[in-house]
Structures are given as structure tokens and as C-alpha cells.
C-alpha atoms as one frame of an Amber mdcrd trajectory, in Angstrom:
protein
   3.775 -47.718 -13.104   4.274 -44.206 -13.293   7.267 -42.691 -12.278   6.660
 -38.468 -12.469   4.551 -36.294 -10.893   3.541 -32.514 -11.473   6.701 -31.106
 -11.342   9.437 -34.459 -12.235  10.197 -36.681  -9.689  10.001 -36.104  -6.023
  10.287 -37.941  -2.326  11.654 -38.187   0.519  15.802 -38.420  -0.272  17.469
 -41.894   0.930  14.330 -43.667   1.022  11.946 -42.424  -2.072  14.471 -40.824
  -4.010  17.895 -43.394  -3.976  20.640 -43.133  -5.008  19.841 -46.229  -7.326
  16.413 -44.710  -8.789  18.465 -41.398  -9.403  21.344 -43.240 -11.345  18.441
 -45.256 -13.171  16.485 -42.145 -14.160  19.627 -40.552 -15.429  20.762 -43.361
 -17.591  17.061 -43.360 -19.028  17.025 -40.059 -19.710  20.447 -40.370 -20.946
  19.601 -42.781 -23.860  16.365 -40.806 -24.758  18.120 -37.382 -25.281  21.241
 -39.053 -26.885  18.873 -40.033 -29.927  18.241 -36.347 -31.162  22.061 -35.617
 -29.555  23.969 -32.377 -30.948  26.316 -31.345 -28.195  26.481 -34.140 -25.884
  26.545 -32.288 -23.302  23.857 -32.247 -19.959  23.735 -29.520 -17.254  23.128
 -30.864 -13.476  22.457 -27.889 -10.871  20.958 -28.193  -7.720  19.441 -26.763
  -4.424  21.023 -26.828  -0.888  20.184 -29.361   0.717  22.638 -31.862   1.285
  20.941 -35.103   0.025  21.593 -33.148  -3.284  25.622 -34.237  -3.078  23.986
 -38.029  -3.219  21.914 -37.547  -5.996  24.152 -35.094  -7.974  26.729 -37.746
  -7.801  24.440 -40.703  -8.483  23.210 -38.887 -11.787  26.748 -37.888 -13.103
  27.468 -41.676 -12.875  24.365 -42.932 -14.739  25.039 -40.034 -17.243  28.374
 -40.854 -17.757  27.721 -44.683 -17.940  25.791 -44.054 -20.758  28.327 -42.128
 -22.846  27.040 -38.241 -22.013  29.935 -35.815 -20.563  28.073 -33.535 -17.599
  28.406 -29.859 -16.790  28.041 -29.484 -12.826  27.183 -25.602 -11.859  26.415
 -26.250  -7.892  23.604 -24.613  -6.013  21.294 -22.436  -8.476  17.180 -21.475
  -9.132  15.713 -23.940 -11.329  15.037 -20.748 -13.634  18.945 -20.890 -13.967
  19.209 -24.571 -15.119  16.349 -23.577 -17.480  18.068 -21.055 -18.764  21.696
 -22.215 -18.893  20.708 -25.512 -20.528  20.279 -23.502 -23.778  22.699 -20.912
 -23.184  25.277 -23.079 -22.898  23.912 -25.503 -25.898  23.217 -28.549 -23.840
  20.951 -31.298 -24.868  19.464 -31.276 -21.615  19.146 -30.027 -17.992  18.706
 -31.323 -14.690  17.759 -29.535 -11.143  18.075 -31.458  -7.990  15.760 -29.617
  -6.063  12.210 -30.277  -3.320  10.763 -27.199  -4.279   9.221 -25.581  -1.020
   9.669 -28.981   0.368  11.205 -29.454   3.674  15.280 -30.764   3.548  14.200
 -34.213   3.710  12.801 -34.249   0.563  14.204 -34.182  -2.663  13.295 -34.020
  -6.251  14.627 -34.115 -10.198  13.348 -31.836 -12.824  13.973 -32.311 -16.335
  14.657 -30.190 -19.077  14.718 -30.038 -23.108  17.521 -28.593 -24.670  15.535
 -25.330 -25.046  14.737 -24.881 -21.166  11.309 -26.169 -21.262  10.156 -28.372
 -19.006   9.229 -31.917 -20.493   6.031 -32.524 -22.159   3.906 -35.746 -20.852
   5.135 -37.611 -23.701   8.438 -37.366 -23.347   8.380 -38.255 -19.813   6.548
 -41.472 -20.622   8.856 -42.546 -22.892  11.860 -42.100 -20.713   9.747 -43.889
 -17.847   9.457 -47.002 -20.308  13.343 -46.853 -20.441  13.168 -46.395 -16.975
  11.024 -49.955 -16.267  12.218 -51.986 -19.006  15.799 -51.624 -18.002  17.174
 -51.989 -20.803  20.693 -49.815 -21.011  22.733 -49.164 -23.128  26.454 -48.752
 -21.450  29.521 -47.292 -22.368  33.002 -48.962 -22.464  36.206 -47.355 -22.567
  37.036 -44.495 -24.703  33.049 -43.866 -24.550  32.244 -43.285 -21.043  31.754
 -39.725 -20.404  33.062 -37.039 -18.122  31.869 -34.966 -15.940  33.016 -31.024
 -15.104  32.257 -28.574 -12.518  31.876 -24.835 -13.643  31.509 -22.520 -10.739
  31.679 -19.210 -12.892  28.361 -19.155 -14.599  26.425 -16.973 -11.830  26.922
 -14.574 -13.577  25.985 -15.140 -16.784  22.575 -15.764 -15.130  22.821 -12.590
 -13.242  22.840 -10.785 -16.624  20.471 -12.519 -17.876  17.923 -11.407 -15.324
  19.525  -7.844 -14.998  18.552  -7.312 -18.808  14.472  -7.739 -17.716  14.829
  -5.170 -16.080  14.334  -1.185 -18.029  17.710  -0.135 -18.388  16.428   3.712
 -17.498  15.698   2.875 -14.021  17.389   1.804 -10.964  16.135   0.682  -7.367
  18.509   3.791  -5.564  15.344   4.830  -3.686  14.227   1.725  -2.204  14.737
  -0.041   0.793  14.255  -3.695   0.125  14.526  -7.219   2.359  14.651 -10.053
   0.320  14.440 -13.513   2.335  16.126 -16.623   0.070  15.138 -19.076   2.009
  18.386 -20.804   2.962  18.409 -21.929  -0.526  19.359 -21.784  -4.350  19.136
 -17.976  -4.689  20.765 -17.258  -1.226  24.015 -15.549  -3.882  21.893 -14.840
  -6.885  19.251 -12.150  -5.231  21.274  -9.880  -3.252  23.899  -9.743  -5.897
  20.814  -8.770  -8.404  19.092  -6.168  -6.432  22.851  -4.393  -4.889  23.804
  -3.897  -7.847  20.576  -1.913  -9.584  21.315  -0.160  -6.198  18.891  -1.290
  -3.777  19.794  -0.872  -0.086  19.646  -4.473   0.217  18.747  -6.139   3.483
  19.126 -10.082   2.908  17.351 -12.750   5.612  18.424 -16.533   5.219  21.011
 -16.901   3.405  23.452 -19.213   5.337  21.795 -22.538   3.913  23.854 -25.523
   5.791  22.060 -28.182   4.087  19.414 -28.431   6.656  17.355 -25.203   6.798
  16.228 -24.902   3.538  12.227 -23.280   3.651  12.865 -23.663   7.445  10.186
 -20.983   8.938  11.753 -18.739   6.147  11.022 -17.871   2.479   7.954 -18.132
   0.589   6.506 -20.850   2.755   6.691 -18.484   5.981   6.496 -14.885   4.729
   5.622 -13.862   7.939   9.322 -13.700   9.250   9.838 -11.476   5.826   6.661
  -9.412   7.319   7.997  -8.690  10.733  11.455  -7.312   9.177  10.116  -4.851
   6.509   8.077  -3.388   9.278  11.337  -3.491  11.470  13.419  -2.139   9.043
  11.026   0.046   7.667  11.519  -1.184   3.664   9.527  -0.274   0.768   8.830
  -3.759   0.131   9.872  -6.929   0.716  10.076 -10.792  -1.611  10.423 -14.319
  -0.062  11.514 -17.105  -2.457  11.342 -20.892  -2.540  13.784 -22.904  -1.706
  14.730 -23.483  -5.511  13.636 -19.976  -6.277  10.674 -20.504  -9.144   8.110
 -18.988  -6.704   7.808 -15.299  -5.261   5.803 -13.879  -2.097   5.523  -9.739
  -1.511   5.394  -8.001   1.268   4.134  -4.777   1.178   5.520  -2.054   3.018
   2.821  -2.254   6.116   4.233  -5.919   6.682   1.231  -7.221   4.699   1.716
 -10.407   2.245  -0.223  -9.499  -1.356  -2.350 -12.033  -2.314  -0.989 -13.887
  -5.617  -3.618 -13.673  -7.439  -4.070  -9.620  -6.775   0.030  -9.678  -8.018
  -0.886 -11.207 -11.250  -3.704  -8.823 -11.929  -1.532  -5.996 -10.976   1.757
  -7.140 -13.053  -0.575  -8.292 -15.752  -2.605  -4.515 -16.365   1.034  -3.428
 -15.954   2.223  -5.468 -19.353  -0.894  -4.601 -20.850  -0.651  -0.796 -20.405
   2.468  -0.918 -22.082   1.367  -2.897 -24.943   3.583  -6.008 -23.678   0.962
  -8.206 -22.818   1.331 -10.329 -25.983  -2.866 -11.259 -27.576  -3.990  -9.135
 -24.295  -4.327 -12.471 -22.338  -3.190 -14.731 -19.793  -2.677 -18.028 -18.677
  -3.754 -19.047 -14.788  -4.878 -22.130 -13.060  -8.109 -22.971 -11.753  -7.652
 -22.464  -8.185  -7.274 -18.396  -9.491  -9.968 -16.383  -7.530 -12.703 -15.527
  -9.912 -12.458 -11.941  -8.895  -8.636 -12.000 -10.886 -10.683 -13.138 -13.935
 -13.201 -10.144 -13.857 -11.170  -7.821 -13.123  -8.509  -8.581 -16.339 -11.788
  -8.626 -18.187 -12.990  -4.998 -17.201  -9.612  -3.689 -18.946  -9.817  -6.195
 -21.965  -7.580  -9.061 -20.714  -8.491 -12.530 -21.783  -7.397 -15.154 -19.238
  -7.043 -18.610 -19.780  -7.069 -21.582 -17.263  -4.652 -24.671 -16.739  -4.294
 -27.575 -14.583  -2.570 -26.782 -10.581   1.109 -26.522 -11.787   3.262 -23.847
 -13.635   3.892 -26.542 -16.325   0.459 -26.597 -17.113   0.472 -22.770 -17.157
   3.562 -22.703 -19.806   1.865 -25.378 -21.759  -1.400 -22.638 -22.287   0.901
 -20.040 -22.871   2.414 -21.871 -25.862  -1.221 -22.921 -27.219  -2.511 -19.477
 -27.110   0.452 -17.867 -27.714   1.097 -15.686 -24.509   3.990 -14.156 -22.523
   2.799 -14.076 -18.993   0.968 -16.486 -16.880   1.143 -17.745 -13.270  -0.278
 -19.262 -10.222  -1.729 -18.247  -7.159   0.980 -19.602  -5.337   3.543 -17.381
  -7.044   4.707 -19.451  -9.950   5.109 -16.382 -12.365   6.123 -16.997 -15.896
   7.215 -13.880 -17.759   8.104 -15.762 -20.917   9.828 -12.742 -22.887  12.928
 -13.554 -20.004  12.199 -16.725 -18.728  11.007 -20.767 -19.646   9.651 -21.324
 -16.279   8.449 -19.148 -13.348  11.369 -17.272 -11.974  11.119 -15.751  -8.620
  13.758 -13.023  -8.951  12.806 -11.414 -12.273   9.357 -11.867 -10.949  10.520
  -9.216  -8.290  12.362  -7.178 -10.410   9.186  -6.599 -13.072   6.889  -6.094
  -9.806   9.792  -3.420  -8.875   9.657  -2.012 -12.552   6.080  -1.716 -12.345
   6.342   0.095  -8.828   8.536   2.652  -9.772   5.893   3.568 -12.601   2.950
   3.475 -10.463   4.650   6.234  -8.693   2.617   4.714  -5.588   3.297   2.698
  -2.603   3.537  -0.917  -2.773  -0.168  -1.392  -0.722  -1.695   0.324  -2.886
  -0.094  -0.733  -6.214  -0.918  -4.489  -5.725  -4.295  -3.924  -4.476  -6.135
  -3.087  -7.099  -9.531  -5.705  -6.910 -11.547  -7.245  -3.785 -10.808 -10.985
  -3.494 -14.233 -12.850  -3.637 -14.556 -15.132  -0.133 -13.091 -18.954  -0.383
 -13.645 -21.732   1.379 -11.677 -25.001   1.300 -10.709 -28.422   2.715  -9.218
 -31.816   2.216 -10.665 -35.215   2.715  -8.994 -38.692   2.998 -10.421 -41.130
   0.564  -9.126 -44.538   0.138 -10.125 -44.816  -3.638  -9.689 -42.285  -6.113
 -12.960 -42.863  -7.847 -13.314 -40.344 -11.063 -15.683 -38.078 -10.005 -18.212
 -38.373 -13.012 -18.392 -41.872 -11.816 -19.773 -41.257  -8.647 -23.663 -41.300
  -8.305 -25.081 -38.209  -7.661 -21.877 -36.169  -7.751 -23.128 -33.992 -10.922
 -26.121 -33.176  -9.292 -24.831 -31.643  -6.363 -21.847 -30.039  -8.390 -24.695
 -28.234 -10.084 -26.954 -27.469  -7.380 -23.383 -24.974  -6.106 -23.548 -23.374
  -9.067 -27.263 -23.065  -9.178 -27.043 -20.771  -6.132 -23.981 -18.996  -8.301
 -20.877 -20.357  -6.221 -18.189 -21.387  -8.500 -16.063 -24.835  -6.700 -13.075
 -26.592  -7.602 -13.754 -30.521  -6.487 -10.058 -32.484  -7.183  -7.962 -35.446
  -6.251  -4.148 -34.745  -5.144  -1.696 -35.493  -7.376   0.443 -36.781  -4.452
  -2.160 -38.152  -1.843  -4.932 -40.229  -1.601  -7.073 -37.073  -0.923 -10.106
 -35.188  -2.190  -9.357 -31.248  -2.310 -12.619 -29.301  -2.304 -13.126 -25.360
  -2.987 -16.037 -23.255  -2.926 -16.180 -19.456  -3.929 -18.851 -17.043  -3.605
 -19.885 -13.254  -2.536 -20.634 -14.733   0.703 -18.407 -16.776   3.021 -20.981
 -18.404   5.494 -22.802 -19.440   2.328 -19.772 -20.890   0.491 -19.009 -22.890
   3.907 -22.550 -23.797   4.333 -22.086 -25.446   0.414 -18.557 -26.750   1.073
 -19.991 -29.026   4.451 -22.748 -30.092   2.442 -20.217 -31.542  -0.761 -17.615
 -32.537   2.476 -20.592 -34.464   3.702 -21.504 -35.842   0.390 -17.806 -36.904
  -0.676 -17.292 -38.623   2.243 -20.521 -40.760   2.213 -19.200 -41.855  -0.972
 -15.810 -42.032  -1.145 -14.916 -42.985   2.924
């Protein structure tokens, strides 16, 4: 059985995620960390939904049962708990957190002692723990204890202040940030007030419910309608656990991720930051990101759908920066995972030298056209099993369309993409695969 997904272990809290699978997981992880153990010590932080007082306190007891003492540090971005783990020398870190997820849902993320998120390996060997059961519990003087710390904001908040140049300063902006009711609902403001923004802050009274509710980077189009209200210079939505950005430009219009990364990635370049002049994306990246980094002598590299797949091509090549189209951005010079606030602060840095406005700083390529859809299968079939599939893969790329043809990592579902210089074509080769897929799959 197999126990993590893309991103750690996720469901829907009370029923997926229990109480008794989150004490379970804990003690497993528990006895795989304590064999390389140097501080016994594991960070637990969390988003703000209010399942995460269930699991937090589930975890803390299988922890402690088997012998490790806990740091508790509340509601804060997963980029924090990456951080932190390793500031604060732990041998591990844990954030409760859904993601973009609605407040039903709930998830645990794991980290190494260095911020990084685990490896496949690791996390099969911790599932094996996990199955076979068999614990190893503390008695007496051995149990461990657990501690809340409610101070360390702000060594996070320097931490992301120092990514930004120390010789500028946002004084001449006008900025709405929208934290989605959740974990960066302190953090952001506090950031961009005090590089001197005039700071205008939408949800950001989280009540354990409203997490990503119409808000944040699921919904940037409540973050649209107030920069044109307010008349800002730009605006950023985060995720409800704060590892993903969304801009707004200053006509209300969302930039497209992939046009961000080619803009923030010429940007590093230019200044000779862009470590081996490459990058690390994923496939779903538009094709027209990839051409464009290539006209100015940028190498890009592709992953897997998930900004753990992007970190693990940044260490094999050797990069700093790499990111999704979804707004996972990893600037790995500041942080071990993508990092929605100094995200916005580098797209701010980069901004204030364009010297232009933010439509026409992030819009620096044409998108090519996409097309794509999802189909329920009731088998997931490898594809080079499937008669004929090859063929028609080829005959799309024949007529010099590039696709994307994937299971789900979650659902029983077939994702297909198509991508082209022309969209009726693309669709006209996307229902021909749809038609194809389904004949064989059902």
C-alpha cells in the first residue's frame, strides 16, 4: 500500500486523515529520524484550519510516545517550517497543511533536517514502519515533551526580508496582498509594511473555516477587482499554506505563471544570478516559456507536476531557480521549497529595476494556444501498454503539436493537453486522443 502522494499525505480531515493515521505516521517517522538523531528535537507548524488542532495534537502524542521532544510554532507557510527546521537545528519538520485545498481537507508534509522535502526513498521506508506496526515506545523518564514557541515569526520575517536588495524599498508602491485566510495572513503584511509598502491586506481573519474560500491564489479574481479599486501598482494572492504566488497586474489582470518565470528568470540571468544559466520547470510549462529562455541563452529543464520534482532537478543540475506554472517558485539562494512571499518580493525587486509598469514587465513572450481535458477511466492502464496509443501520440506531433497525455496522481483520471500555434487545430487533435482514450480505457 502506499501511503504518500505528491506533496506528503493528504485527505479529507476526520475521515481520510484521523487522528489515528496522524499519530501512526508520526511515530513512524519518529523512529526513522531518531536513527541518524542529533538534536532530538522535531518542529510541528501548521495552517488554519481547525482540523489542524486534531492532527497537531495527534502528532505531538505519537512523537512523544516514541521518545522525541516537539517544538510547536502555530499557524505558519510551509516555507517557514522548511526553513525553521534547520534554523533551529531540528532533526525534522512537519506542516499540517491542504495546500489550496478547501478546509475540509487536510494534509502532512515532511521534512529533513535541512528543510528539504523527503526524497521517495525515505518516504518508503517510513511507510514500511508505517504498515508493519512495529513501534518502538517510550516509558518513563523517556517519553518526550512537547513546547509551544510563539516568537519565531520573526526570525522568519528576517529571513525573507534579507532576499530582498538592501538598497531598495517598496515607498512608491501601492500594493494589495490577499493571504487567503491562511498561514501567511501575519507574515505578508508585516513583510511588505515594513520595506514601506502602502499595504492594503484582503483575507486575513482565517476562523478555521475560510481558508482559499473565493480568496487567494485559487480565486485571484477578488485580488483583481481590488487593485483596480484601489488603484495599486500590483497585487499577490497566496495559498492557503503560502508556497504558491498569483500577480495581479496593475490593470486587474492575473500574469500567466509561466510568463512570471520567464520574466523573474531573464531577471536573475541579467544579473549574473541565474546559477549554470538554466532552469528547472515541469512539463505542463507552455512551450513558448522554453523558447523564449532559449533566445537569451537560458537552458530549461523539465520535471514531473509538483515543486518537489522541480527541487529534485534543481539539485541534479545544479540550479537556483525553478517553478511551476501554478506558482510554485523556488528561489533556492533563500528558500528549500517554493515560497510565495519572497516570490513577491524578488518579482517586486525586479519591478523596481525594470523601471516599467507591472503589465508590461511580466509580459514579455506570447503564450502558444492550449487545449485540455480530463477523462474518467476505471483502470489506470500504462499508456505504452495500450494498443495504438504511440501511434496516435505521434501522429500530434507529426502535425507539430506538442501534448502532455497523464494519469492523476489523486484520481482515477486521464489528463490530456495539446499545444500548438493554432487553437481550433490543437482542439480538433485533443477530441480525436479524448475519443481514442476513451475507446480504450472507458
Amino acid at each position: 500500500m502506499k501511503l504518500f502522494g505528491t506533496d506528503g499525505v493528504r485527505g479529507k480531515a476526520g475521515e481520510v486523515l484521523t487522528p489515528f493515521l496522524a499519530m501512526k505516521l508520526a511515530m513512524s517517522m519518529g523512529m526513522y529520524f531518531r536513527k541518524n538523531s542529533k538534536t532530538n528535537k522535531i518542529l510541528v507548524g501548521k495552517d488554519t484550519r481547525k482540523s489542524g488542532y486534531m492532527i497537531e495534537n495527534s502528532i505531538v502524542a505519537g512523537l512523544t510516545a516514541v521518545g522525541y521532544n516537539v517544538i510547536q510554532i502555530g499557524p505558519m507557510p510551509t516555507p517557514a517550517v522548511a526553513f525553521l527546521t534547520e534554523d533551529m537545528r531540528c532533526d525534522a519538520g512537519i506542516m499540517i497543511s491542504a495546500s489550496h485545498n478547501p478546509f475540509y481537507d487536510n494534509g502532512i508534509k515532511l521534512f529533513d533536517s535541512k528543510g528539504n522535502k523527503l526524497d521517495v526513498e525515505v518516504e518508503k521506508a517510513i511507510e514500511k514502519i508505517y504498515f508493519e506496526e512495529n513501534f518502538e515506545l517510550k516509558t518513563g523518564k523517556e517519553i518526550g515533551k512537547s513546547k509551544r514557541i510563539d516568537d519565531v515569526i520573526g526570525r522568519y520575517i528576517a529571513h525573507i526580508k534579507s532576499s530582498f536588495p538592501k538598497d531598495k524599498n517598496l515607498s512608491k508602491f501601492r500594493i494589495v496582498l490577499d493571504t487567503a485566510n491562511g498561514a501567511s495572513y501575519k507574515v505578508a503584511p508585516i513583510v511588505f509594511d515594513e520595506l514601506g509598502a502602502d499595504v492594503i491586506t484582503l483575507a486575513d481573519e482565517p476562523n478555521g473555516y475560510n481558508i482559499n474560500e473565493t480568496c487567494g491564489a485559487m480565486h485571484p479574481e477578488n485580488l483583481a477587482n481590488k487593485v483596480r479599486e484601489y488603484r495599486a501598482d500590483i497585487g499577490f494572492a497566496f495559498d492557503g499554506d503560502a508556497d504558491r504566488l498569483v500577480v495581479v497586474d496593475e490593470k486587474g489582470e492575473i500574469i500567466d505563471g509561466d510568463k512570471l518565470l520567464g520574466a523573474l528568470a531573464l531577471y536573475l540571468h541579467n544579473k549574473g544570478k541565474l546559477k549554470n544559466d538554466a532552469v528547472a520547470v515541469t512539463i505542463m510549462s507552455n512551450s513558448a516559456l522554453v523558447d523564449f529562455l532559449a533566445k537569451h541563452g537560458i537552458k530549461t529543464y523539465k520535471s514531473k507536476v509538483g515543486d518537489k520534482f522541480v527541487l529534485e532537478v534543481m539539485k541534479e543540475k545544479d540550479l537556483n531557480f525553478g517553478g511551476e506554472q501554478s506558482g510554485h517558485i523556488i528561489f533556492g539562494d533563500f528558500a528549500k521549497t517554493g515560497d510565495g512571499v519572497v516570490s513577491a518580493l524578488q518579482a517586486m525587486a525586479y519591478l523596481i529595476e525594470s523601471g516599467k509598469k507591472a503589465s508590461e514587465a511580466f509580459n514579455l513572450f506570447e503564450l502558444y494556444p492550449q487545449v485540455q481535458t480530463n477523462i474518467n477511466v476505471i483502470k489506470k492502464t500504462p499508456l505504452e501498454k495500450i494498443d495504438g496509443a504511440q501511434e496516435k501520440l505521434d501522429a500530434v506531433e507529426k502535425e507539430g503539436y506538442n501534448h502532455i497525455v497523464r494519469y492523476s496522481g489523486t484520481e482515477n483520471k486521464l489528463r490530456l493537453l495539446v499545444e500548438g500555434a493554432n487553437k481550433q487545430k490543437a482542439k480538433e487533435l485533443l477530441d480525436d486522443l479524448v475519443k481514442f482514450f476513451k475507446s480504450k480505457l472507458g
